[in-house]
NULOGU-720437 format. One record per residue: x, y, z of N, C-alpha, C, O in turn. Coordinates in steps of 0.001 Angstrom, whole numbers, plus 500000, padded with zeros to 6 digits. Example, Ala and Ser with C-alpha at 12.3 -4.5 7.8 and 13.67 -1.06 7.14 Angstrom:
2
513190494310507800512300495500507800513200496700507800514236496681508465
512850497750507080513670498940507140512900500030507870513409501138508039
This chain:
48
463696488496484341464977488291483667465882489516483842465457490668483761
466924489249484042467881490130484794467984491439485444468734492414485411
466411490876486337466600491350487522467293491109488994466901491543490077
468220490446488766468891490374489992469625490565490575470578490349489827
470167490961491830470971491850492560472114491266492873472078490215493513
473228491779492519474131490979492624475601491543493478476576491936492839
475580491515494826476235492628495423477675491879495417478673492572495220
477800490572495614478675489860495627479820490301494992480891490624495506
479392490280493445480607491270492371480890492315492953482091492415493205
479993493501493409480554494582494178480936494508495398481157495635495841
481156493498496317481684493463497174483102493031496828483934493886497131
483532492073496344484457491450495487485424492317494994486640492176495125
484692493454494275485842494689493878485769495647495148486786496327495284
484846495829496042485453496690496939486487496249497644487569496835497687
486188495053498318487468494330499012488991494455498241490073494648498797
488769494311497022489903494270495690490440495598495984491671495613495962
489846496792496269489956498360496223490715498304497139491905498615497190
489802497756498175490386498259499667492084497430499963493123497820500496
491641496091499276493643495932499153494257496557498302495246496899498949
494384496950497328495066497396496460495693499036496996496678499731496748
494421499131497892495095500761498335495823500940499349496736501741499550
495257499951500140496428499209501812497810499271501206498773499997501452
497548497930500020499542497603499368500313498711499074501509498816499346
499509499681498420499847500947497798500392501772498706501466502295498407
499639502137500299499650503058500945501077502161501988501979502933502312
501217500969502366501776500079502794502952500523502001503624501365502597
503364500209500890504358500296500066505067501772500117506191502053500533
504278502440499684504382503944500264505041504238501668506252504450501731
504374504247502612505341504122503715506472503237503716507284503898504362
507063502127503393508196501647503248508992502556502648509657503288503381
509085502692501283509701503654500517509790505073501249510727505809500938
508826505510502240509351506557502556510215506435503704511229507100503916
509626505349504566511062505305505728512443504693505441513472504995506047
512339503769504416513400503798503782514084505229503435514901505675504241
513836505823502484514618506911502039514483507915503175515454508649502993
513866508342504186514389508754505502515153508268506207515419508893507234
515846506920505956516417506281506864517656506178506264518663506180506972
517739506079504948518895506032504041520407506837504508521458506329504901
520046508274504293520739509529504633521637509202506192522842509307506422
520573508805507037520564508913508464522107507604508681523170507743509286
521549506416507874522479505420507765523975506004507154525114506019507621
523376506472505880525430507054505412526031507799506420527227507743506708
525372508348506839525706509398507627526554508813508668527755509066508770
525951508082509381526484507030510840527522506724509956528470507509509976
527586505695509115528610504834508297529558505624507956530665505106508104
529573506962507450530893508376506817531303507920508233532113507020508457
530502508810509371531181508908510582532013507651511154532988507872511872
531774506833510957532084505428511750533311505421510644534117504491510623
C-alpha cells in the first residue's frame, strides 16, 4: 500500500516547468527586441 511509483505526476510538472520557462524566456526576448527596436523606430520616424 502506497508503494507505488508514480513518475507520470513528475513528468507532468516537469514538462509544465519546462513550458512555463520557454513562455517566460520567449516572452522575455520579445519584450526585449521590442524595446531595442522601439528607439531605433522613433528615430527613423523623427527623421522621416
Amino acid at each position: 500500500m502506497g508503494q507505488r511509483i508514480r513518475p507520470p505526476a513528475a513528468d507532468i510538472f516537469a514538462s509544465a516547468d519546462l513550458l512555463r520557462g520557454i513562455l517566460v524566456v520567449s516572452s522575455f526576448g520579445f519584450w526585449a527586441v521590442m524595446l531595442g527596436l522601439m528607439p531605433v523606430l522613433v528615430f527613423r520616424v523623427w527623421l522621416a
